[in-house]
C-alpha positions as CSV (number, residue, x, y, z in Angstrom):
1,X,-4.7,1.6,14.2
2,X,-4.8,1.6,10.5
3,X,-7.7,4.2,9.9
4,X,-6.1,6.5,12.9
5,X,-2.5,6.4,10.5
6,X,-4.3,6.7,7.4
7,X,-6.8,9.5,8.3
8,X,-3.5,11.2,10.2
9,X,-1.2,11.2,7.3
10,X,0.9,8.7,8.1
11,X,-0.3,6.0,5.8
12,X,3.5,4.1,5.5
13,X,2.7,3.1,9.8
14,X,-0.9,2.1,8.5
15,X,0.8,-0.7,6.1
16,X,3.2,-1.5,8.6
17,X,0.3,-2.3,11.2
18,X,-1.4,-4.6,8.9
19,X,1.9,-6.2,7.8
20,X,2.4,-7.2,11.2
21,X,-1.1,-8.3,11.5
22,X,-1.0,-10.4,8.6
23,X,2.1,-11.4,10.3
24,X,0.7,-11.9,13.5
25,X,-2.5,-14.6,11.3
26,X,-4.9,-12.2,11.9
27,X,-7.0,-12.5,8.8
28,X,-7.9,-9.3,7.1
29,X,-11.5,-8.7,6.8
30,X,-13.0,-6.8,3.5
31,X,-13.3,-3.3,5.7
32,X,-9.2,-4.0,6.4
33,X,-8.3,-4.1,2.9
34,X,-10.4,-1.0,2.2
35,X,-7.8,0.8,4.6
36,X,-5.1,-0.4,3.3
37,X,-6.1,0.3,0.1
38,X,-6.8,3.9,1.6
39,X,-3.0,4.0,2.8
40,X,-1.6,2.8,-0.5
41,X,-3.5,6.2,-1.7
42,X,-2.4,8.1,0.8
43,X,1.1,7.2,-0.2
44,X,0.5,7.2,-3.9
45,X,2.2,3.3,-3.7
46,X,0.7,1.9,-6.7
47,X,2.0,-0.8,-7.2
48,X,2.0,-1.9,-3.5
49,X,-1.8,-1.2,-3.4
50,X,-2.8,-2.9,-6.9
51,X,-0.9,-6.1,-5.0
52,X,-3.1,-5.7,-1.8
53,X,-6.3,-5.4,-3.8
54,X,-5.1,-8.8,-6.0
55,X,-4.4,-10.7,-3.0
56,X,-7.8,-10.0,-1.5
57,X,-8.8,-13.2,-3.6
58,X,-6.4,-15.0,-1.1
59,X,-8.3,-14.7,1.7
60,X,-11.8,-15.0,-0.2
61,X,-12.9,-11.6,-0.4
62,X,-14.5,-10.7,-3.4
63,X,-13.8,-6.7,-4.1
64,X,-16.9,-4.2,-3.5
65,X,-17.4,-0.4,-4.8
66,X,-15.6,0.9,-2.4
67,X,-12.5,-1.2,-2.7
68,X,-12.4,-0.4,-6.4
69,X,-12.9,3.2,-6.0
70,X,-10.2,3.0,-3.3
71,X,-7.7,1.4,-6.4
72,X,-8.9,4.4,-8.8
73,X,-8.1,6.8,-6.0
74,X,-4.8,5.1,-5.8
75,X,-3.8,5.5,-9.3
76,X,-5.4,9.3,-9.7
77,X,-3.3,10.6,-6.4
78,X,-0.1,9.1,-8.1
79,X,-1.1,10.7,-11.7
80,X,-1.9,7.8,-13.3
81,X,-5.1,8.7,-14.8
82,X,-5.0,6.6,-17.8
83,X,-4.4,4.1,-16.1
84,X,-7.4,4.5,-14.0
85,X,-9.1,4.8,-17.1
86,X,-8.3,1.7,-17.9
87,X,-9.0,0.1,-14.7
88,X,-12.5,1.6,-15.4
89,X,-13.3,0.9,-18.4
90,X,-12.2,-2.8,-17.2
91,X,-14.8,-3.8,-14.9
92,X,-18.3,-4.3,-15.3
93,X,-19.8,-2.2,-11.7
């Protein structure tokens, strides 16, 4: 449900879905957050989406590529390019 919102524009029902989930105690896998990550994107909700990626730790995922290119897409669709600069130049890929 949350790629099919996502990858249809409707990235605000994709959050929604995995609010419930989380809701629900279904435990979000890595791919999941990657989505949701994809939503907050979609949406340009930055700060929403630099809160999913943090809370990642949470369930014990440790971040890959994707989810941090998934956090500079985030920040470049809302204009924030320094900031994804800085995110960047931050971690050691």
């Amino acid at each position: 449900m949350i790629i099919g919102y996502t990858e249809n524009g409707a990235g605000d029902d994709a959050l929604l879905v995995f609010q419930e989930m989380k809701e629900g105690g279904t435990w979000p896998k890595s791919e999941t957050f990657a989505l949701v990550l994809a939503a907050c994107a979609r949406e340009e909700a930055v700060e929403e989406g630099l809160l999913h990626f943090e809370s990642m730790k949470e369930y014990g995922i440790v971040p890959t590529m994707e989810h941090y290119m998934e956090v500079i897409n985030i920040l470049g669709n809302a204009g924030q390019l320094n900031e994804a600069e800085e995110f960047i130049e931050s971690k050691s890929f």
